[in-house]
N, C-alpha and C positions, 0 to 999 in steps of 0.2 A: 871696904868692909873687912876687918879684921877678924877670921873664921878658926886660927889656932886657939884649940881647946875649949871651943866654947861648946857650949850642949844645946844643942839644937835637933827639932822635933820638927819632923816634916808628915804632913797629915793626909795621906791619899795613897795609894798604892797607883794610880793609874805612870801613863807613860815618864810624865813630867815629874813626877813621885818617886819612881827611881832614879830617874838620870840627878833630879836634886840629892836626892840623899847621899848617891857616886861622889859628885861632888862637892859635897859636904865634907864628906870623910876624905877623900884626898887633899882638901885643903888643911886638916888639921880637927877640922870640927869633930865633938863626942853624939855621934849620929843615933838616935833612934827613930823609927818610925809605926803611926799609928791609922790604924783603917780597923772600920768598924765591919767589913764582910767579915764572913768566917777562914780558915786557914785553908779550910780547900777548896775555895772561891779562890784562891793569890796564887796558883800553884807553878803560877808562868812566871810571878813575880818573884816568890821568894826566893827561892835558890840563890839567885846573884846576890841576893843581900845577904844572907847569911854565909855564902862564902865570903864575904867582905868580913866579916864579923860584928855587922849593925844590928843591931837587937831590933827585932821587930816586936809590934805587939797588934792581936786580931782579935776580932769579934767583940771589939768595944772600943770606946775611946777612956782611957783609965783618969780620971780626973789628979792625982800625983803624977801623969806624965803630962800631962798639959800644966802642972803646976810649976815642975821641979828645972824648966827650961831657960838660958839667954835669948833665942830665938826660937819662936816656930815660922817654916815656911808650910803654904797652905798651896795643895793641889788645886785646880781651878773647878772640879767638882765636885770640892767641899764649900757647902751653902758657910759665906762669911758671919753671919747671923747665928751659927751654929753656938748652943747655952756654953761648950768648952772653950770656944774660941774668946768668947762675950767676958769670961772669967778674967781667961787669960790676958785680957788686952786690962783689965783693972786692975791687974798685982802689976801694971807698968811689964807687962812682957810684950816684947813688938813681936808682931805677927805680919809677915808678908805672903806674898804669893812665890812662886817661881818665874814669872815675868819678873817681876823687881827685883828679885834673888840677882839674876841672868844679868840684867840692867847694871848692877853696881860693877862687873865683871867686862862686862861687851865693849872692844874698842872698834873706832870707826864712826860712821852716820846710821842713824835707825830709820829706816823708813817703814811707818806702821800702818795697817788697814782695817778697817772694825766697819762692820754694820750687819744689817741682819741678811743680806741674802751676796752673793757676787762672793767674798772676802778672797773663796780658796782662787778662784778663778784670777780674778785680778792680783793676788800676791805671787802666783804663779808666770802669769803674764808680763809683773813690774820685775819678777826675777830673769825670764827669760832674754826682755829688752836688754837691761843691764849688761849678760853675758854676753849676748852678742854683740856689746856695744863695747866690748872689751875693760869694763871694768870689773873689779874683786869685788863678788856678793855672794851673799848666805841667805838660804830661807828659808823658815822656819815658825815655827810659833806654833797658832791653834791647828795648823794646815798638814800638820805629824810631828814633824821634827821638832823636841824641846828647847826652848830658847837656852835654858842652860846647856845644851850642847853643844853649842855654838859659840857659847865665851871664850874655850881654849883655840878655838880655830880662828877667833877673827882679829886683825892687825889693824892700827890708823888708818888705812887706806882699803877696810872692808866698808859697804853698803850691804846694812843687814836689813834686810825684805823679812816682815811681820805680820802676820796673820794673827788679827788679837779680837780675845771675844767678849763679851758681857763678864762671864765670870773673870775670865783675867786681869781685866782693868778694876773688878772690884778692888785687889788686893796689892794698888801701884802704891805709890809714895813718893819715889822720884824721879820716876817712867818720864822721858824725856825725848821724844820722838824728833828728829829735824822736820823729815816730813809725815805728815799725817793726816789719813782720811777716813771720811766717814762715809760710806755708800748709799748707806737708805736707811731707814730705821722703820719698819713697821711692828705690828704685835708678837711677842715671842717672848718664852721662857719665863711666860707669867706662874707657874706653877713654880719659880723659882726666887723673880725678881717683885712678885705679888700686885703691881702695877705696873701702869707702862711707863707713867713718870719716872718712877725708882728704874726702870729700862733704861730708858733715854738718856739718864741722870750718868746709872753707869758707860756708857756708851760715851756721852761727852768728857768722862775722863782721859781720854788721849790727850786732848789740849790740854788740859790743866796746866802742864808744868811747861810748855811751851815760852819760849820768848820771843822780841822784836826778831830775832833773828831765823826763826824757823819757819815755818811753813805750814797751815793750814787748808784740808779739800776739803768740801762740799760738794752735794748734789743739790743743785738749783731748781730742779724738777721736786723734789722730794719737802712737803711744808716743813715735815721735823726738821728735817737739818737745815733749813733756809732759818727756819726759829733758831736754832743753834749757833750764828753768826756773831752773836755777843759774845759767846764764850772762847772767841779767839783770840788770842794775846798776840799770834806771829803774823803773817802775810800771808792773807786768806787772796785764797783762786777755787775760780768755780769748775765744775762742768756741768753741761747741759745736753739732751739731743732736740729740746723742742726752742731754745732763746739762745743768743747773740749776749755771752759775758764779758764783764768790763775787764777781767782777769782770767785766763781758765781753758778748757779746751769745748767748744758747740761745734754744731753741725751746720753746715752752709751747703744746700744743694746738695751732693754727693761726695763732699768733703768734710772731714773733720780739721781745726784749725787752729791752728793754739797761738793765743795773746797774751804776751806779758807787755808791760810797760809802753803799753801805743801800739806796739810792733804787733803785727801778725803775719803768719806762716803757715803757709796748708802743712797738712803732714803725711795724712794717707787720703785713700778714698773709701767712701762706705763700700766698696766692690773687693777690698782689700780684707775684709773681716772675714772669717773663713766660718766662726762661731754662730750658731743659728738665735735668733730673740732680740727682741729689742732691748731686753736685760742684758744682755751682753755688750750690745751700741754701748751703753755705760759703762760699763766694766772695762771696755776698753777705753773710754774718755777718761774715766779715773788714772787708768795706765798712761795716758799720753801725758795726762798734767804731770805726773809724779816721776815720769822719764825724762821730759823737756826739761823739768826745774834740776833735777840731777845730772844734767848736763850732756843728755841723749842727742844727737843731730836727730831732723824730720826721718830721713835715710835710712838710719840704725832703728829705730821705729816702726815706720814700715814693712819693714823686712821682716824685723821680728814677728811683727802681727801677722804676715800674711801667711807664712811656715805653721804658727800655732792653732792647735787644736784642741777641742773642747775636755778637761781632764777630767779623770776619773771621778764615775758617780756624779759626774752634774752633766746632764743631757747627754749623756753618749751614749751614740750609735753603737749595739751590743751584735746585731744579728737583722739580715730579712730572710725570714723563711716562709714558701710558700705567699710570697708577695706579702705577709705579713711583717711589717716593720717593730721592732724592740728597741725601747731607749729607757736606759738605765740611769736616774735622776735620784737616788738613793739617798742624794745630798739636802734635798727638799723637805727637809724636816720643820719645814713652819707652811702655813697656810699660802703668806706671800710669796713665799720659791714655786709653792704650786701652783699658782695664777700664773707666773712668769711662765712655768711649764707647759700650762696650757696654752698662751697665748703664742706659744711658739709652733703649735700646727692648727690649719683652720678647720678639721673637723674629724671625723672619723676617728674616735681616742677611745682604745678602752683603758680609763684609768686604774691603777689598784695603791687603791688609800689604807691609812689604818697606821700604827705603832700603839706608842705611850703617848698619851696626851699631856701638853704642854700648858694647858686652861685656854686652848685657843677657839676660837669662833669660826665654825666650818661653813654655812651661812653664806659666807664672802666667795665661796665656793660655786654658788646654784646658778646666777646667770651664764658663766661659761661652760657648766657641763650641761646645762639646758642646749648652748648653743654648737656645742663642740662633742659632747661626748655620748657614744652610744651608750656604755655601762660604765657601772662603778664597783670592783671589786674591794671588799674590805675585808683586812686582816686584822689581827691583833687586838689589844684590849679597849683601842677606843673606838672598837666599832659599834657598838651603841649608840655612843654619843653622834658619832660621823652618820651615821644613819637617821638619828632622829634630826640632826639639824639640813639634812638633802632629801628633805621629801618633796615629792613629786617634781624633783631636779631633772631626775635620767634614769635608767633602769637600775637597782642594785641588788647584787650579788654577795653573798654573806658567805664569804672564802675561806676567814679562821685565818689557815694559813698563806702563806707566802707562794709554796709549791702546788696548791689549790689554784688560786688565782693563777698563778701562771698558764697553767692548761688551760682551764675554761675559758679564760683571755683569749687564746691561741684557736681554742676549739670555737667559739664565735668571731672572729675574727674575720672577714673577708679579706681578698688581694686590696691592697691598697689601705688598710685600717692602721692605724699604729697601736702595739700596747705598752703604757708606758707606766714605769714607775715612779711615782712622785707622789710620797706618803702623806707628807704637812706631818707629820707629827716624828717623836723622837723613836730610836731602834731597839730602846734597851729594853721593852716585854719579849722580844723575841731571841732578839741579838746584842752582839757585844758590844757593837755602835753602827752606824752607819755603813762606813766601808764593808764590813761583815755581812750586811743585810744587800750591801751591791754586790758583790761577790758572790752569796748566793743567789742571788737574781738571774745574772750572766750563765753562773753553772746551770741553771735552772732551763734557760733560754736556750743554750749550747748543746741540750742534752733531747732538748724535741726531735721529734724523727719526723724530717718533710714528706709528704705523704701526694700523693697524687691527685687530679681534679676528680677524680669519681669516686675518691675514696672521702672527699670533702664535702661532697654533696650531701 
């Protein structure tokens, strides 16, 4: 892609939004950028651009600047549907995202990972394996780091490890993954994607541009992606933890096993996974497929699995105070991360629910906190709704805030209780995003004074 002096409009101030426009401008391109917050909403972002000398433009999107472009790249939390964008793609102006941007640029193999709940865990994992398995990888994507960050670092002989999400894949075109998976697909980002089909749809974009030559995962457990096996062009491999696949990595007694071609080979054992949930058991089967096919020994595998630990903001162990246990799952912004949440302790949960609602169904919620949880603390703007769809589930708790629930959690809590964070919905009525809202979780958790058995009574 040829970037000398062309005028190119990048649409989002978020992370990916600078780092595009950076390199935009160092390649030659005549950079402007546009985001509709106001200017002292960007205050962390602008500086660096206007020392660059990139015009920036706020608190609208200027219809002459969407008009007057060669290219706009699109930040992945600007809705593609969006009426500027719809214009722009009819006066024949191509519009991408910053994955595809990154894509035209990135040398090496891409190995990519998308679905609704695992993604960070496992691209973290598949990066892990790699290193210690002694080959060049980068990772990157929806998981922090901008894929465009990664283009000047990576050579022929890098394996760039992808964290890629609904909205990213909306905006590919030549996104070409060697290998690529899909972990699970349930409801999410309907306030976005406005059906689940239009979900799925986006989500099945990783294959698209795939050929005989590349590589396809699935989850065999999972119906949507088992439905999704048409749409693979490359060498589809499953994995499983409940069936015996004809390609792929399952479970056999207390081993996990991986089959290509006839052949099979244990790899690790289930005693080897250090990560708590059966969501995880996957997360790591996804890794095992996408590390054998890359050319990982059982060995280098292993090892790496058994050293790693659960990353930040998905199930981690934050604090036990006063026998009371804190896990900070801040990552659990849809309904189904919060099932997996819970199904990872058998009972004694105080949960604390709540953000920006996503259009999802809390409902799906009530059997396990019936079975599992003593209270439900709710924060933030969709606790109404989260309230009205948990009646008579389990005791609840109308916190408001974040710092609220924390104590009251703490303050009912017996030795032995966990309180855990795992909202199901998104961070942004309160906080900046996610990580933001685990971070103050921790701070929150960190800063409790343990108190003695007669002062608890």
């Amino acid at each position: 892609m040829e970037l000398k002096n062309k005028r190119v409009l990048v649409v989002g101030l978020g992370r990916s939004g600078v780092s595009s426009a950076i390199f935009l401008q160092e390649h030659g391109a005549k950079v402007i950028v546009s985001d509709s917050k106001a200017e002292a909403q960007l205050q962390k972002e602008v500086p660096a651009l206007l020392d660059r000398g990139i015009s920036i433009e706020t608190g609208r999107h200027g219809e002459r600047t969407f008009r007057d472009q060669d290219l706009i790249v699109v930040s992945p939390g600007v809705p593609s549907d969006q009426p500027q964008l719809q214009h722009a793609r009819s006066l024949g102006i191509q519009v991408i995202g910053e994955v595809e941007l990154a894509f035209r640029f990135l040398k090496g193999k891409v190995l990519a990972i998308t679905g609704s709940n695992g993604k960070t865990t496992t691209t973290t994992l598949v990066g892990e394996i790699l290193a210690k398995s002694g080959k060049k990888m980068l990772v990157g994507g929806n998981i922090g780091t901008p894929v465009i960050s990664l283009a000047g670092q990576s050579t022929p002989d890098t394996m760039v490890v992808l964290e890629v999400s609904s909205f990213q894949l909306e905006s590919i075109e030549q996104f070409c993954p060697w290998i690529a998976a899909i972990l699970n697909i349930t409801p999410d980002h309907l306030d976005r994607h406005h059906t689940f089909e239009a979900y799925v749809a986006a989500k099945a974009r990783i294959f698209e541009k795939q050929q005989s030559t590349d590589f396809a995962v699935l989850n065999a457990d999972d119906p949507t992606c088992v439905a999704l096996k048409n749409k693979v062009k490359g060498k589809l491999l499953w994995f499983s933890r409940k069936q015996r696949v004809e390609s792929g990595a399952f479970v056999q007694g207390d081993q996990i096993i991986f089959r290509q071609n006839g052949q099979e080979q244990p790899v690790l054992g289930r005693s080897d996974i250090q990560l708590k949930g059966e969501h995880n058991l996957e997360n790591v089967l996804a890794a095992v497929v996408m590390t054998m096919v890359a050319g990982c020994t059982p060995q280098q595998v292993r090892q790496a699995v058994k050293e790693f630990r659960a990353v930040e903001h998905r199930l981690e162990l934050v604090a036990t105070i006063n026998g009371v246990t804190f896990y900070n799952d801040s990552k659990a912004t849809n309904v189904d991360a919060t099932v997996k949440a819970l199904e990872s302790f058998p009972a004694n949960i105080h949960i604390i629910l709540g953000g920006k609602d996503k259009g999802s169904d809390y409902t799906v919620l009530n059997p396990l906190l019936r079975e599992r949880v003593k209270r439900a603390y709710l924060i933030g703007a969709a606790s109404d709704k989260i309230a009205s769809h948990l009646q008579n589930s389990t005791a609840i708790v109308r916190s408001g805030t974040l710092e609220r629930a924390v104590h009251q959690g703490f303050d009912a809590a017996k030795p032995g209780d966990v309180v855990l964070l795992a909202p199901a919905c998104a961070s942004f009525d309160q906080f900046e995003n996610y990580e933001h809202r685990g971070r103050v979780f921790k701070e929150l958790v960190q800063s409790l004074t343990p108190v003695t058995t007669g002062e608890r009574s």
